[in-house]
RONUNU-747057 format. One record per residue (C-alpha): chain; residue number from 1; x, y, z; residue in one letter. Coordinates in steps of 0.001 Angstrom, whole numbers. Each point is the difference from the previous one (the first is absolute). Layout:
N
SITE c   k      px      py      pz r
SITE A NUM       X       Y       Z A
...
END
This chain:
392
SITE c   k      px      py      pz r
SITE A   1   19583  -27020    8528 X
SITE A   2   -3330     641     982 X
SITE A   3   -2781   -2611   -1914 X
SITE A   4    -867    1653   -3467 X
SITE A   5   -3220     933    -921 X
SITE A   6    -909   -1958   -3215 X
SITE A   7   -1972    1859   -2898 X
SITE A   8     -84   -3262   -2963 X
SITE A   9    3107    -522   -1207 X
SITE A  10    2290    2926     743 X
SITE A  11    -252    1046    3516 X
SITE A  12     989    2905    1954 X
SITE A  13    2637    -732    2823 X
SITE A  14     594    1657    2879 X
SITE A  15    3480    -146    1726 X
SITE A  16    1296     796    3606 X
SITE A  17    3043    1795     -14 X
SITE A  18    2673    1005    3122 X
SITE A  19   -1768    2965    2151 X
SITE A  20   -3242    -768     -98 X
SITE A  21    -199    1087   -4023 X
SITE A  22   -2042   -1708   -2641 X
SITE A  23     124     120   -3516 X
SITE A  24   -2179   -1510   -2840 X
SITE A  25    1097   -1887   -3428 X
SITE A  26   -1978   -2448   -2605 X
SITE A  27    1002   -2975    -627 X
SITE A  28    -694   -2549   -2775 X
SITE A  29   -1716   -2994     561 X
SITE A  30    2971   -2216     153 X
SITE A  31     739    2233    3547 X
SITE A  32    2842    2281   -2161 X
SITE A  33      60    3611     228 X
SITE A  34   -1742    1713   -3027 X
SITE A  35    3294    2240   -1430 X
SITE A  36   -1452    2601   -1243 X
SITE A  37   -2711     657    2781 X
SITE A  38    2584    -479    2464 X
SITE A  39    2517    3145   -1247 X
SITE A  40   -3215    2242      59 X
SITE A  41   -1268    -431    3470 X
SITE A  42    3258     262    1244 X
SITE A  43     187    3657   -1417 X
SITE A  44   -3563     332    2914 X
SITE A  45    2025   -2169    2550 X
SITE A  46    -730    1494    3414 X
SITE A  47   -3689    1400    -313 X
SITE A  48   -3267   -1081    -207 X
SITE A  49    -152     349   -3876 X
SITE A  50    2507   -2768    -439 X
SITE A  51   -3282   -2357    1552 X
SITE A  52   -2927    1565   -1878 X
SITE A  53    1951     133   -3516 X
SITE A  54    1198   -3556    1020 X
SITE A  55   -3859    -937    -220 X
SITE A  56   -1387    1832   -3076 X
SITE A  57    3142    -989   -2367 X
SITE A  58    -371   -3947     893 X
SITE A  59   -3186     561   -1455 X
SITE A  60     879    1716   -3116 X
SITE A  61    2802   -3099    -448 X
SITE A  62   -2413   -2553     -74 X
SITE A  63   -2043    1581   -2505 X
SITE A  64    2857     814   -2229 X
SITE A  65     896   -3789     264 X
SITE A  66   -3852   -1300    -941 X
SITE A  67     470    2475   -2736 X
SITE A  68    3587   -1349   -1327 X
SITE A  69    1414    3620     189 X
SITE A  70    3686     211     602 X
SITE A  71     923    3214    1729 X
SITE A  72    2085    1259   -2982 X
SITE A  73   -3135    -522   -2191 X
SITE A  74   -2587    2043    2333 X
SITE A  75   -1497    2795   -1560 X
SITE A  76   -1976    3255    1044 X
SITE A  77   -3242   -1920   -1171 X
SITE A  78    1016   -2769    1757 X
SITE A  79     276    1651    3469 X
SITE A  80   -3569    1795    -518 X
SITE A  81   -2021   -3661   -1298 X
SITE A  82    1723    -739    3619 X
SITE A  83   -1392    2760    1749 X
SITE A  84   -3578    -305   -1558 X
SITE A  85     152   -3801     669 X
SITE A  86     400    1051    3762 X
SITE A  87   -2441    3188     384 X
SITE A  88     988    2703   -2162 X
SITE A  89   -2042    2005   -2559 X
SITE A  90    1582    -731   -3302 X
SITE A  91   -1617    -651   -3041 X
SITE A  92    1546   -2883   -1955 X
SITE A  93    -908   -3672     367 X
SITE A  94    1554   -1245    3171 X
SITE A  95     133   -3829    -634 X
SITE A  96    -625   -2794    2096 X
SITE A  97   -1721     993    3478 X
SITE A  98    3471     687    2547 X
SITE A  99    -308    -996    3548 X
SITE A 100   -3378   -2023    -414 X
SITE A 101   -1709     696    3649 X
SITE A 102    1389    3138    1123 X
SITE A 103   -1149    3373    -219 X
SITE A 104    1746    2695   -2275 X
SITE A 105    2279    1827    1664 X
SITE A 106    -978    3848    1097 X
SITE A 107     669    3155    -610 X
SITE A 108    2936    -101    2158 X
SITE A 109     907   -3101    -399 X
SITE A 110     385     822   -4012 X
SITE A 111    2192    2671     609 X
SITE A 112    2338   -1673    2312 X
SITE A 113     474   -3067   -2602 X
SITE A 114     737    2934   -2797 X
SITE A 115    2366    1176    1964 X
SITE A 116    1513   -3757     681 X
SITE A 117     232    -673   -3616 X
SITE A 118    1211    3208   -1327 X
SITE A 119    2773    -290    2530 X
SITE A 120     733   -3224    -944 X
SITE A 121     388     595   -3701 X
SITE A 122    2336    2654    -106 X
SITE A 123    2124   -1996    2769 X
SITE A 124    -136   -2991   -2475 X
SITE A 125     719    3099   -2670 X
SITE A 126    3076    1139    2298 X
SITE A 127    1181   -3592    -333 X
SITE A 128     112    -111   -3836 X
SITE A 129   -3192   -1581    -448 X
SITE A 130   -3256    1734   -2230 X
SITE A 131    1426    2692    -665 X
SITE A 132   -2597     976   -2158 X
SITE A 133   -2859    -778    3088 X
SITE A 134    1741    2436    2322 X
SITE A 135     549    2986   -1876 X
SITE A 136   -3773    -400   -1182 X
SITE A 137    -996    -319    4094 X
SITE A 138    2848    2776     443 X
SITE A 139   -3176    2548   -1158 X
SITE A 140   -3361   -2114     -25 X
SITE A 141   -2108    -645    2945 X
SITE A 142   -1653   -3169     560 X
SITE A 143   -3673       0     218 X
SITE A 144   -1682    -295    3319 X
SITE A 145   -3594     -47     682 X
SITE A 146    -625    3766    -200 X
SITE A 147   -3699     611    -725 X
SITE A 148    -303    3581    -133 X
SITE A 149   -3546      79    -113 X
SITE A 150    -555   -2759    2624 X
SITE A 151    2651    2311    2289 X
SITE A 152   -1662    2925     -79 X
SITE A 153   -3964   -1532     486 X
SITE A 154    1469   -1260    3072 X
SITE A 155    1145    3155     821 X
SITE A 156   -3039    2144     205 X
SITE A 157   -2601   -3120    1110 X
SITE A 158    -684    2331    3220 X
SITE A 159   -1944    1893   -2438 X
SITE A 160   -2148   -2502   -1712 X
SITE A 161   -3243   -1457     865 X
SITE A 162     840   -3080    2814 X
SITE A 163    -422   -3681   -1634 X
SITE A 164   -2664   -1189    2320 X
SITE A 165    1317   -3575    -770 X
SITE A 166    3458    1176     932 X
SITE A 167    1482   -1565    3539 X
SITE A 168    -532    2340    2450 X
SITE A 169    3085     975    1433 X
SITE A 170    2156    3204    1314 X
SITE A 171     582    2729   -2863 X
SITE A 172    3587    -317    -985 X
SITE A 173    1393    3010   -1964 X
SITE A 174    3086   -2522   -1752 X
SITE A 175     201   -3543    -331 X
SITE A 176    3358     304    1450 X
SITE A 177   -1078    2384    3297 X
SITE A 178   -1438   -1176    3188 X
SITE A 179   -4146     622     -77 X
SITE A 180   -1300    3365    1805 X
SITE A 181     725    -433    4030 X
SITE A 182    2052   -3263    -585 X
SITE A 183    1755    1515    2539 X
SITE A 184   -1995     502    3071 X
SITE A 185   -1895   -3454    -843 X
SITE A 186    3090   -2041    -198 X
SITE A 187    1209    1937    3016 X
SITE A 188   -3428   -1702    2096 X
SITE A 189     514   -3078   -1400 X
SITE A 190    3554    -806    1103 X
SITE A 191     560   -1992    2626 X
SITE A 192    3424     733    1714 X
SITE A 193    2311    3074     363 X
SITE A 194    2366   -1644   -2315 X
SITE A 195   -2962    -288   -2850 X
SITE A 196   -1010    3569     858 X
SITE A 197    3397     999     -49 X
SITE A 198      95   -1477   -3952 X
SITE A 199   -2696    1778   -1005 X
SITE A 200    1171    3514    1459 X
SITE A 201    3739    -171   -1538 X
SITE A 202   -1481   -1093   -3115 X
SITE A 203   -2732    2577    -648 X
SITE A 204    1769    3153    2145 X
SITE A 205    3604    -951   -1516 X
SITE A 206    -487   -1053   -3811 X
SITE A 207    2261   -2811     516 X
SITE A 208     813   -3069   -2234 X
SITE A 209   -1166   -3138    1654 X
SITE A 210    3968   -1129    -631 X
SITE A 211    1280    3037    1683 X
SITE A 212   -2567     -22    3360 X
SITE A 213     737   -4129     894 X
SITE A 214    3636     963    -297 X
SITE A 215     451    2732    2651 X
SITE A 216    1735    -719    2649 X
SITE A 217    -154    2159    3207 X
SITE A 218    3100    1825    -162 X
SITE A 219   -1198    1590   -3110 X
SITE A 220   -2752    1593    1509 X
SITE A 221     618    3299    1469 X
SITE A 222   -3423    1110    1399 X
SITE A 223     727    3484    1886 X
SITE A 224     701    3156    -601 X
SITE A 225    3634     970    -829 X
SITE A 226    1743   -3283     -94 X
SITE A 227    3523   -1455     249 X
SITE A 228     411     131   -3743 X
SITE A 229    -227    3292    -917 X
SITE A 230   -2036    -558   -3432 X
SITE A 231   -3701     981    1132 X
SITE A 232    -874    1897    2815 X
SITE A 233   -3697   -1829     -87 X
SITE A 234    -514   -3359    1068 X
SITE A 235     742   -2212   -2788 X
SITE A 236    1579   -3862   -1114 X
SITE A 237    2822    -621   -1997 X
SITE A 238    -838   -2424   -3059 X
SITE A 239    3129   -2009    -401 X
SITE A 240     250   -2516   -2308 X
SITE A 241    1347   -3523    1027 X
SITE A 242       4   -3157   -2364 X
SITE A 243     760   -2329    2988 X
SITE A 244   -2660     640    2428 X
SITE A 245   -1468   -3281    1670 X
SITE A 246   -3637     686   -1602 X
SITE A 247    1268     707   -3289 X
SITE A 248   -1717    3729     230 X
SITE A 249    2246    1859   -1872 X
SITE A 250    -893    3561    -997 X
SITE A 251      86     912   -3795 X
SITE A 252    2102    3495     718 X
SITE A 253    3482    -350      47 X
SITE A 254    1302    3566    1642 X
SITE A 255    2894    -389    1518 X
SITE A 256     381    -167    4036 X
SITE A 257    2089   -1165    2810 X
SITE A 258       6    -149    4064 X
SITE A 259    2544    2275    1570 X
SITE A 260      46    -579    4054 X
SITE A 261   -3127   -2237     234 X
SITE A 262   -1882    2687   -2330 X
SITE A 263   -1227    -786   -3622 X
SITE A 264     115    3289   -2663 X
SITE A 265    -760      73   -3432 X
SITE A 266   -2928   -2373   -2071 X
SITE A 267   -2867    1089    -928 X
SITE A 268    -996    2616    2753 X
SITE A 269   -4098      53     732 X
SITE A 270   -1785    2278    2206 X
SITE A 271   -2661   -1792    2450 X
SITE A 272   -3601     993     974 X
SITE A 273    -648     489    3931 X
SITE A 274   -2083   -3349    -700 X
SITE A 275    3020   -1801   -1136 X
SITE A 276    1775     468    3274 X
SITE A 277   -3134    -308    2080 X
SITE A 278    -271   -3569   -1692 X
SITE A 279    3253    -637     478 X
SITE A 280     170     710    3461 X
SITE A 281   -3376   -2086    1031 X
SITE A 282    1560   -3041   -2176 X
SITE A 283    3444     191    1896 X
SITE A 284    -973     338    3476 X
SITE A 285   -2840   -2759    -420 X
SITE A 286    1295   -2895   -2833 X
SITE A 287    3136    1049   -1120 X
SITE A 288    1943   -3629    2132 X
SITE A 289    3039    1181    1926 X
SITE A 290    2204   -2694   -1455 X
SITE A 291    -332     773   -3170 X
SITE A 292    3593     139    -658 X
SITE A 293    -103     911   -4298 X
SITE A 294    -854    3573     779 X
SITE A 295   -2880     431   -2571 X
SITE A 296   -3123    1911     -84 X
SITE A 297   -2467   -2667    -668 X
SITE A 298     162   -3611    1992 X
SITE A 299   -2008   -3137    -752 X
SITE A 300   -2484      30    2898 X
SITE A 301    -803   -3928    -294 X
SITE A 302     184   -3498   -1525 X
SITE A 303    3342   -2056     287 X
SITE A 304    1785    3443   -1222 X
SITE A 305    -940    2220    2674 X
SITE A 306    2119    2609     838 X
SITE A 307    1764     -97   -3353 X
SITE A 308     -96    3066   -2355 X
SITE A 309   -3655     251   -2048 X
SITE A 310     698    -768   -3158 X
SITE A 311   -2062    2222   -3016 X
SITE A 312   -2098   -3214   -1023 X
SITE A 313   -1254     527    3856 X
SITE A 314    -963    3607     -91 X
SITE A 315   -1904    -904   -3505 X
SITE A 316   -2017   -2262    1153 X
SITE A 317    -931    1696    3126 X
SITE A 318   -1187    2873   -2205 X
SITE A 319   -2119   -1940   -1975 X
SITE A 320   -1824   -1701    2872 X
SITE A 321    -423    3357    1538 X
SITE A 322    -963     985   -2883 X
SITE A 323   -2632   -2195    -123 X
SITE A 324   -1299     390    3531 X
SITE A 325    -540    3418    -828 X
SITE A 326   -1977    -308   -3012 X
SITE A 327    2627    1265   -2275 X
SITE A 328     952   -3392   -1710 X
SITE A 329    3561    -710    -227 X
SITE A 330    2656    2854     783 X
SITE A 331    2870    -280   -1584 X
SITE A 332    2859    2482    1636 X
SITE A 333    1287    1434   -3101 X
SITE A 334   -3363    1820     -73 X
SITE A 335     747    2063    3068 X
SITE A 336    2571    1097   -1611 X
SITE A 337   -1962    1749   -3694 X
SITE A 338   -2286    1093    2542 X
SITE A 339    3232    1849    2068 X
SITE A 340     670    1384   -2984 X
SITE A 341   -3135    1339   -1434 X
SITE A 342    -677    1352    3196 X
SITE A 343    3597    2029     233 X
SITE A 344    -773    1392   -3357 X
SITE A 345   -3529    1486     563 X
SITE A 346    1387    1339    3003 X
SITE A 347    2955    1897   -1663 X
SITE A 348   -2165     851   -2451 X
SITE A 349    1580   -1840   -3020 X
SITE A 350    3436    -108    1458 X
SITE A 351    1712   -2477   -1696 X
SITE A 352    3199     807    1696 X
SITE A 353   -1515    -225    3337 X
SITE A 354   -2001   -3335    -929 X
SITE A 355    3484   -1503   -1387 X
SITE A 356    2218     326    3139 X
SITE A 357   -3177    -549    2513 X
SITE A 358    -419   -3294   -1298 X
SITE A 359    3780    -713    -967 X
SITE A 360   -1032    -929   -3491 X
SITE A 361    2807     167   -2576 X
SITE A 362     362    2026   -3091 X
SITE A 363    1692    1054   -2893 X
SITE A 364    4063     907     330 X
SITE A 365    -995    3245   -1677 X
SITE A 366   -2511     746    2699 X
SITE A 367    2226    -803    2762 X
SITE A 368    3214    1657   -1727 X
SITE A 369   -2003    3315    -717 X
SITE A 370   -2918     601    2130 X
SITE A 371    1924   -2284    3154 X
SITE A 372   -1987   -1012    3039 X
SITE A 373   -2842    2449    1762 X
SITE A 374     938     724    3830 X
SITE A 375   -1674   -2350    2681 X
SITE A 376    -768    3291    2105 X
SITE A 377   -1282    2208   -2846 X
SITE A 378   -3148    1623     728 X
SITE A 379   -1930   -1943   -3144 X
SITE A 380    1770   -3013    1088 X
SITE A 381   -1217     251    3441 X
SITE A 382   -3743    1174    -386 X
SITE A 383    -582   -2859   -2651 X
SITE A 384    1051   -2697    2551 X
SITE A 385   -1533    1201    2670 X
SITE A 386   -3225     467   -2032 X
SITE A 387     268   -4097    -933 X
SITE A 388     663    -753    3106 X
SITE A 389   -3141    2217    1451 X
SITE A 390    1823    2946    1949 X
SITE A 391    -311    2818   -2269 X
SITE A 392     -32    3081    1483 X
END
């Protein structure tokens, strides 16, 4: 087992399984496994949620246990005095200050812990415990930090007097998308092809952070007409695999397999003449020929040189770009909103096109009705090469 991360008196607990795999539990503070937490992360066993729910429902515990709430006496009101105690807008009295030093959670955060609990009720509900709690959750949302006033000043800023006491900084349309020329600034302030490289896949391919550190070369097929058969562009294969060595794992699981040395099926993504230009400069000039894991991305110093980059790696490299270039710090989800936003104006609304571009998913009834936009259809072309600056 790999040493546990302690948060008070329950603690989360990572644990190293055969093939590289990891998976995540709570346990009590006597060091045995919390039941009940336990059967619902194993129902996320295998993806990243399993880690992040891991995290936000140790939380919740300890507050139901300074409250003296048993988990057959939780109620609605219960779970939203929680969710106000750690950021939401709710308007009851919320008790005791929770987490005394810490900020509230955020937007995002909020939602994500929503959707923690309300999955863990009605699996405690599935069980034969609170009934009553799950059907109730069954058709209520729990409140997040939705201001929609707040939302939509932020929204149309661009059009209000500046705040001359406001840090001066570059306009950024979204808190979530990379500021106005991110691009071409983070692209000067790099300082290797394998950094450049980064910054090209990420902003020309709208990929997850997950899904770029867990390439590995054979997916890439980067010329026209290749062995596979399933895009005559260049283009990678996005193949998910729990056990790589960094622990990249992308968050699509499409199925593929290699048939005579050549991988088919994933997640198929166009890329950008930039992407293989990058690609190119990084593997003739840093890529180390005994590199013998086969992935995209290598450690290029320290004591684990030569081993795969892990995403922790390619994080903090963007933020201390990030903040070379004047931009603060980058964080690489952002290339990825900004991917998308750019595909849409592009196709001129197209959420069809903006969907399979950026290999987002969607509803069943989406994909069982409307099904998947060709990769060589005219919209679909002109929109990416319009993001990526080649329209004709």
């Amino acid at each position: 087992m790999a040493r546990s991360v302690v948060v008070a008196d329950l603690r989360v607990q990572p644990i190293d399984r055969k093939g590289g795999l990891r998976s995540w539990t709570i346990l009590r503070p006597e060091g045995t496994v919390h039941e009940e937490a336990d059967r619902f992360l194993r129902a996320h066993e295998g993806s990243g949620t399993q880690r992040t729910y891991a995290y936000y429902l140790v939380d919740h515990l300890r507050w139901l246990e300074r409250e003296c709430l048993a988990l057959d006496t939780v109620q609605l009101r219960d779970l939203e005095r929680y969710m106000g105690a750690v950021g939401a807008e709710v308007l009851m009295p919320l008790g005791e200050p929770w987490r005394a030093g810490k900020r509230p959670y955020g937007r995002a955060a909020l939602s994500a812990s929503a959707a923690c609990l309300k999955g863990f009720y009605l699996h405690q509900t599935s069980c034969g415990v609170n009934a009553g709690l799950g059907e109730t959750l069954d058709r209520t949302r729990l409140p997040t930090r939705e201001d929609r006033r707040r939302s939509f000043l932020g929204h149309v800023t661009s059009a209000m007097p500046a705040n001359p006491l406001a840090p001066k900084g570059p306009y950024r349309r979204h808190p979530k998308m990379l500021p106005d020329g991110a691009r071409e600034a983070l692209l000067a302030a790099v300082r290797s092809a394998h950094d450049r490289l980064v910054v090209a896949w990420l902003a020309d391919g709208g990929l997850r952070i997950g899904e770029l550190c867990g390439l590995h070369l054979a997916d890439l097929h980067l010329r026209e007409n290749a062995a596979c058969g399933e895009c005559r562009s260049p283009h990678l294969h996005v193949c998910h695999r729990p056990a790589n060595p960094n622990r990249a794992r992308a968050k699509t699981k499409h199925p593929w397999r290699v048939e005579d040395g050549t991988v088919t099926g994933g997640l198929i993504k166009r890329v950008s003449p930039a992407m293989v230009h990058t690609y190119f400069d990084y593997l003739t000039s840093e890529y180390p020929a005994d590199a013998g894991h086969g992935m995209l991305l290598v450690q290029r110093s320290g004591q684990d040189a030569g081993a795969p980059w892990a995403p922790v790696g390619a994080r903090r490299m963007l933020a201390r770009t990030g903040r070379r270039a004047g931009l603060g710090a980058v964080k690489p989800h952002a290339f990825r909103h900004s991917f998308t936003s750019a595909v849409l104006d592009a196709s001129g609304g197209n959420l069809l096109v903006a969907r399979d571009a950026g290999g987002w998913a969607s509803t069943a009834m989406v994909d069982e009705i409307y099904g998947h936009v060709d990769v060589h259809d005219p919209v679909f072309d002109a929109a990416l090469r319009t993001v990526w600056g080649e329209a004709r």
